[in-house]
N, C-alpha and C positions, 0 to 999 in steps of 0.2 A: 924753575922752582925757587921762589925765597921762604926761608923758615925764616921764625922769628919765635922766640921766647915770649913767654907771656903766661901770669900765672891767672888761671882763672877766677882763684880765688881774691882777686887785687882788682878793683875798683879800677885804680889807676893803670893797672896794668892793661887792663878791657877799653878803657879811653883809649891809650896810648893805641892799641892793638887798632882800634877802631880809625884811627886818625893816619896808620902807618896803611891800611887798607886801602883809604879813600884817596890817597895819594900817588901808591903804586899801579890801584886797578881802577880807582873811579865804582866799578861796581862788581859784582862777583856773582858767578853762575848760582852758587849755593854753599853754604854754611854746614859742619860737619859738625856738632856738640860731640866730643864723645871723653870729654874727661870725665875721671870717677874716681872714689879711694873707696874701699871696702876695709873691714874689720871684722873679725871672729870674735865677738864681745858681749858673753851672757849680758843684760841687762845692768844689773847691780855692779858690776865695774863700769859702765859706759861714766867716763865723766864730762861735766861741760864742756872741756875743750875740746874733747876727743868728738861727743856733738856737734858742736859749732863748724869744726873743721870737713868735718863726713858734709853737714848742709849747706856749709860754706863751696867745695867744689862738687858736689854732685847738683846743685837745687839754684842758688842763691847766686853763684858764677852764670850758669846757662841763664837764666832769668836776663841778667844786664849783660848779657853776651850780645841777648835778640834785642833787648832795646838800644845798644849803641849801633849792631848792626842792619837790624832791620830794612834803612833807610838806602843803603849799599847793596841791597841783593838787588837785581833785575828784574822787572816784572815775569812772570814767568819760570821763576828763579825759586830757591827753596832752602827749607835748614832741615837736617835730621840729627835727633836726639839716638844717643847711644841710651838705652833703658838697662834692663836686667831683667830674666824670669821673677827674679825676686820680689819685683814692683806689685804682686799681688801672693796672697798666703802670708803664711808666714813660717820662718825657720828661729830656731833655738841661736844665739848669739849673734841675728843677723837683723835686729830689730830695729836701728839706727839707718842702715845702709838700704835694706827693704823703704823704710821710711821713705827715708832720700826720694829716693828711684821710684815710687809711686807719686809725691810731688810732683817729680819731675814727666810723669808720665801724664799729670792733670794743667801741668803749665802747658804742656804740648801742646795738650785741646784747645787749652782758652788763646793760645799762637795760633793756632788754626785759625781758627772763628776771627780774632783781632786782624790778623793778616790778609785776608780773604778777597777783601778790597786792593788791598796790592797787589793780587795777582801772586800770591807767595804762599807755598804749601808748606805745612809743615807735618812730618810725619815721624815713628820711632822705629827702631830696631829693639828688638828685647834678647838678646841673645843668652843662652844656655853654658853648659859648658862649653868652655872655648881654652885652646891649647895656647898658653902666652907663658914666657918665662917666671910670673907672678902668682899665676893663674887668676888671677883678680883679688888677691888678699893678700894685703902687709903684713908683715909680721909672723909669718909662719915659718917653722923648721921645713927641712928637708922632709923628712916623716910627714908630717903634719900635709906638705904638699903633695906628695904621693900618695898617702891616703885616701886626700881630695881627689884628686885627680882618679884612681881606683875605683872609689865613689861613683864619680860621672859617668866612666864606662857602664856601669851596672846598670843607674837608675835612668838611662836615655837611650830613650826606645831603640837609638840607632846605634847601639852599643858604642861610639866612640865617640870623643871630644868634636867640636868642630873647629876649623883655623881661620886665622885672623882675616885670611884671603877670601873664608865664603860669607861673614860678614860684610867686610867691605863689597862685597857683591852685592847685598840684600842691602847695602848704602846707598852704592849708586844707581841701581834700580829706582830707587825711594827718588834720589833728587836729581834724573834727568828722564828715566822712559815711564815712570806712574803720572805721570799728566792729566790723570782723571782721579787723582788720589791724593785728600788730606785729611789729616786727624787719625790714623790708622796706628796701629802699633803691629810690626809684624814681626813675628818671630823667627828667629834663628838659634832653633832649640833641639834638633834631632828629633823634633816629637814631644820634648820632656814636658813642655807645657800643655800638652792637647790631649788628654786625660783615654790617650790612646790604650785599647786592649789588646797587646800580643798573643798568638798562636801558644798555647799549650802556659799562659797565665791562670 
């Protein structure tokens, strides 16, 4: 295993990443996008920075993630984007980060299509509630997170959060055994996205 640092939101940091890649492996099985920031932010407080910074790593990092790496995956080889349910609808102070995360679910496609001739799939996860110490949102209280979290249980079909472990499944699913699969966005949502009808709804 080598980790390395790297912020995605850094130009120089995605070169440097890129260059430290090509050196150690030459090339790579597949590429994993899955950085994100979220924010709880009606509208009318969202400010430019607080903008810039949500498009800067959700959108604008993955973008020149795949053009420095591109070149390094394998034929055969793959990248998958971490999305969000949120990438479609929309929610009350989630209109910056929804944002994002349907960008980033339209850059996938045109990766798709652009890569295709390489022999390179590219495909999404959209995952749901998911149990993480964060829960995917900065800046919230104690309350505020259990609340959320409260939330999820109710409104997903499969009454509980899901963990970080059965994404990472619907990950590598995506970029070693879908061998017949690119441009796809799938979900790992308990149901919450698939406008499922429960017994006694």
């Amino acid at each position: 295993m080598h980790v390395v640092r790297s912020d995605t939101a850094s130009l120089a940091d995605i070169e440097a990443l890129g260059e430290l890649v090509a050196e150690k492996f030459g090339e790579v099985d597949f590429v994993h996008f899955n950085a994100g920031i979220a924010r709880l932010e009606p509208f009318e407080r969202v400010t430019e920075e607080s903008y810039d910074e949500t498009f800067n790593i959700n959108t604008k990092g993955a973008f020149f993630t795949v053009q420095r790496l591109a070149s390094l995956v394998r034929r055969g080889g793959s990248f998958v984007f971490t999305s969000s349910i949120a990438d479609e609808g929309g929610a009350a102070g989630m209109s910056v980060y929804s944002a994002s995360k349907a960008a980033l679910r339209s850059l996938a496609s045109g990766f798709a299509a652009e890569l295709l001739p390489k022999g390179i799939r590219v495909n999404v996860v959209s995952p749901g509630f998911i149990k993480t110490p964060t829960m995917g949102v900065v800046g919230m209280s104690e309350k505020e997170r259990s609340d959320l979290e409260q939330l999820g249980d109710v409104i997903t079909p499969m009454k509980r959060h899901g963990s970080a472990e059965e994404v990472a499944r619907a990950v590598l699913f995506l970029a070693y055994d879908a061998t017949f699969t690119t441009g796809i966005k799938l979900a790992v949502d308990g149901g919450l996205g698939q406008n499922l009808t429960l017994p006694n709804d």
